[in-house]
DOTOR-948034 format. One record per residue (C-alpha): residue in one letter; x, y, z. Coordinates in Angstrom, 3 decimals, always signed. Example, Ala and Ser with C-alpha at 12.3 -4.5 7.8 and 13.67 -1.06 7.14 Angstrom:
// DOTOR-948034
NODE   bati         xx         yy         zz
NODE      a    +12.300     -4.500     +7.800
NODE      s    +13.670     -1.060     +7.140
//
This chain:
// DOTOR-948034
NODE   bati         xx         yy         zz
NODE      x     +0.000     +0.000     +0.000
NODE      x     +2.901     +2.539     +0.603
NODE      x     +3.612     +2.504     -3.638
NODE      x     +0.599     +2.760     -5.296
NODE      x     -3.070     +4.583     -4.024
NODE      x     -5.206     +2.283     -1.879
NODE      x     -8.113     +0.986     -3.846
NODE      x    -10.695     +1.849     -1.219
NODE      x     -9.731     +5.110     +0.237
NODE      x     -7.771     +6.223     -2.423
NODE      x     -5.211     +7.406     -0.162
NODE      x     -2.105     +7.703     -1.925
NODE      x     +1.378     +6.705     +0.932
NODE      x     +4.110     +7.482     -1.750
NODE      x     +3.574    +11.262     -1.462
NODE      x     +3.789    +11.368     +2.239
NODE      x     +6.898    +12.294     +3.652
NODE      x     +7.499    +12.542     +7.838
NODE      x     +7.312    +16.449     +6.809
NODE      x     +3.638    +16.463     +5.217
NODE      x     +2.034    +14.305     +8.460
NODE      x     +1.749    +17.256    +11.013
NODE      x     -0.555    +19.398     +8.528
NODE      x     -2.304    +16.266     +7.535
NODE      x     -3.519    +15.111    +10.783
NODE      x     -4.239    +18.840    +12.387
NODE      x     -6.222    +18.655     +9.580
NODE      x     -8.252    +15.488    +10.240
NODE      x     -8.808    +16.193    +13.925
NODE      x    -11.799    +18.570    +13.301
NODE      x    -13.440    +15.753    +10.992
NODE      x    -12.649    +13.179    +14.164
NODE      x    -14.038    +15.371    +16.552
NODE      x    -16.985    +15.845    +14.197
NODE      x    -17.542    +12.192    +13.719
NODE      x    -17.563    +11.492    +17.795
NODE      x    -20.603    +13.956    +17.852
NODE      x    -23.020    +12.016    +15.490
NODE      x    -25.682    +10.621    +17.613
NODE      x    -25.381     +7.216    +16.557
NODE      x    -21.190     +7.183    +17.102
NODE      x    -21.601     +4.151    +19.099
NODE      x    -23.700     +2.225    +16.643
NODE      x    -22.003     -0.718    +15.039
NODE      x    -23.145     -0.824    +11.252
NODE      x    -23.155     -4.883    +11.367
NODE      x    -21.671     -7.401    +13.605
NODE      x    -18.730     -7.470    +12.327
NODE      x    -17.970     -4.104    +11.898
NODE      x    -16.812     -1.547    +14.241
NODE      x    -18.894     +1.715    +15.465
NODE      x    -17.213     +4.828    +14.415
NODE      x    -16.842     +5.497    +18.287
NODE      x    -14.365     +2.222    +18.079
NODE      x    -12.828     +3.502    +15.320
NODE      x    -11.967     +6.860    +17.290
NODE      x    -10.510     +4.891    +19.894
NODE      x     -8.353     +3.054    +17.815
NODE      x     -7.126     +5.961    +16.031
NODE      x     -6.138     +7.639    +19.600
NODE      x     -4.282     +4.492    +20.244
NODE      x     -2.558     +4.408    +16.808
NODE      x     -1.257     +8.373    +17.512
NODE      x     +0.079     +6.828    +20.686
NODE      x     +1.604     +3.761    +19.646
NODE      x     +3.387     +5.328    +16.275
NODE      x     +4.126     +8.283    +18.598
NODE      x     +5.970     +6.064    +21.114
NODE      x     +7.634     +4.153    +17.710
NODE      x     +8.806     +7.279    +15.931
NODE      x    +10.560     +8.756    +18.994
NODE      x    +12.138     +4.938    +19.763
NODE      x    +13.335     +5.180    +16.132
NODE      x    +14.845     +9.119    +16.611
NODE      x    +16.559     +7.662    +19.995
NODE      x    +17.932     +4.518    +19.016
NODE      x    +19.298     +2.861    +16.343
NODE      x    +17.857     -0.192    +14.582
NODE      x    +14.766     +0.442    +17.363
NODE      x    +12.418     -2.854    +18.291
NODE      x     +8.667     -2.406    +18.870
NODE      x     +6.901     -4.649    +20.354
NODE      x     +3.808     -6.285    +18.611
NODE      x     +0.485     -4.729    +19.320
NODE      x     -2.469     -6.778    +19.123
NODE      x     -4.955     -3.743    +18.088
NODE      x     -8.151     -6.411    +18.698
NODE      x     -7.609     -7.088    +21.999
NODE      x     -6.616     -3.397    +23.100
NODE      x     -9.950     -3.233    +21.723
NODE      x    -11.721     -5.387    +24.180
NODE      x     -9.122     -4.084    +27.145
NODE      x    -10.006     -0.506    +26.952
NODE      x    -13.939     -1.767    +26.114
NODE      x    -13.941     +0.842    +22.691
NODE      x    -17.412     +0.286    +22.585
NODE      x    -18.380     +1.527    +25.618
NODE      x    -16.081     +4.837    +25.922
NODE      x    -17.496     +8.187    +26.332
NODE      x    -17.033    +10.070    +22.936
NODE      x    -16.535    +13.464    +24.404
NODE      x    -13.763    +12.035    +26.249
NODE      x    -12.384    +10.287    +23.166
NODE      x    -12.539    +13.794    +21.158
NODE      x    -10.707    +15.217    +23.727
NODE      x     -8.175    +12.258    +23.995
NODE      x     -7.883    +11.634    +20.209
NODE      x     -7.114    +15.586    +19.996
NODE      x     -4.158    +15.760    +22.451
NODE      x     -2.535    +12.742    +20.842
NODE      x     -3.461    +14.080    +17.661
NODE      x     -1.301    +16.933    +18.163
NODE      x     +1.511    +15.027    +19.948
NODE      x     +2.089    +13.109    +17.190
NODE      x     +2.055    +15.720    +15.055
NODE      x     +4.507    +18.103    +16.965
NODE      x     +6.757    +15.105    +17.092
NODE      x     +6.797    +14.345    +13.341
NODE      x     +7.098    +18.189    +12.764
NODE      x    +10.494    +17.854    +15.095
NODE      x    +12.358    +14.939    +11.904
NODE      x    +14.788    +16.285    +10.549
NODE      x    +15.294    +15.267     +6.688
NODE      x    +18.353    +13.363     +7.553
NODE      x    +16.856    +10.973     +9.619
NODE      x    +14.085     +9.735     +7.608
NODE      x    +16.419     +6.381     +6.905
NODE      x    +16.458     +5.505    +10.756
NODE      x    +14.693     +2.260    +11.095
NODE      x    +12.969     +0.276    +13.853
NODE      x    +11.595     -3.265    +13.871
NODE      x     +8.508     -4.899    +14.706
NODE      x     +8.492     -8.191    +16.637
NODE      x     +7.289    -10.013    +13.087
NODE      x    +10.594     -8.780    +11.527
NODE      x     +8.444     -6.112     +9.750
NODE      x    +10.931     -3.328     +9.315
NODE      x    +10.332     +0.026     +8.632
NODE      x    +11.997     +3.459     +8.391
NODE      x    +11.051     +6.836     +9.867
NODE      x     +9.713     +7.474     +6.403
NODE      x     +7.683     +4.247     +5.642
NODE      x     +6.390     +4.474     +9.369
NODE      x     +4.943     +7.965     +8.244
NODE      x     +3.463     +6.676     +5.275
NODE      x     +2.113     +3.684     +6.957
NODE      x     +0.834     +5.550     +9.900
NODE      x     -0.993     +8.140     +7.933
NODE      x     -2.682     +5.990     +5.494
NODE      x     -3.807     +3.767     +8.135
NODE      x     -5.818     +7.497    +10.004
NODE      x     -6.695     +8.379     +6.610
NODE      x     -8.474     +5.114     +6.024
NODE      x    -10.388     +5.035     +8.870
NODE      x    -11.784     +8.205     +8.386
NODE      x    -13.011     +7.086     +5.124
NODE      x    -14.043     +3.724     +7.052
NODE      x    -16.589     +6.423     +8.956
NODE      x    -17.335     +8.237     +6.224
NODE      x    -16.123    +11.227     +7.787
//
């Protein structure tokens, strides 16, 4: 998905660079915040699927996590993440039950964490790399792309 647009959100990773994600998601966080105040938020579309409120929690937790990842990868060389089982972080921190003011508040201040920290890479170190416990390895520039195509999809997975 990072070399060619993704076929359902059209969202397009090559042309992200760790310098582009800090406008990108200030600009998202309104549309967040705007999806947590629908009135059916918590509302699951079909079993299977998650309620845009669960999405929103998830997204918090992704600012977090690649937040946490980026600065490992700034700090240390060849930096090791461990693997996050999103599903079950899921059922830990009960998504579906969260308060979505609290969430917009939440998903806001990470929001601009990870933002501020992104806006803090220097060119040079976009080679840096980190690796996940799969042997999945990725760069300071690949975790950017990654990272923002996976917010950008889910706000098309909302429709918001």
């Amino acid at each position: 998905m990072l070399s060619r647009p993704c076929p359902e959100c059209s969202f397009d990773a090559s042309t992200v660079t760790p310098a582009t994600v800090p406008g990108s998601v200030e600009n998202m966080l309104p549309r967040w915040r705007a999806v947590l105040r629908r009135p059916e938020v918590a509302e699951r579309p079909d079993e299977g699927t998650w309620s845009a409120l669960e999405y929103a929690c998830h997204v918090r937790d992704v600012f977090t996590l690649f937040d946490q990842r980026l600065n490992m990868m700034l700090e240390a060389e060849d930096a090791r993440f461990e693997n996050w089982d999103q599903d079950n972080t899921a059922i830990e921190k009960d998504y579906g039950s969260a308060d979505p003011a609290v969430v917009s508040t939440e998903l806001t201040a990470e929001g601009e964490q990870i933002a501020e920290s992104f806006s803090r890479v220097r060119e040079e170190d976009w080679g840096r790399t980190g690796l996940r416990g799969n042997g999945s390895e990725f760069t300071v520039l690949t975790l950017a792309q990654y990272f923002l195509h996976d917010v950008v999809h889910h706000l098309h997975d909302v429709d918001g």
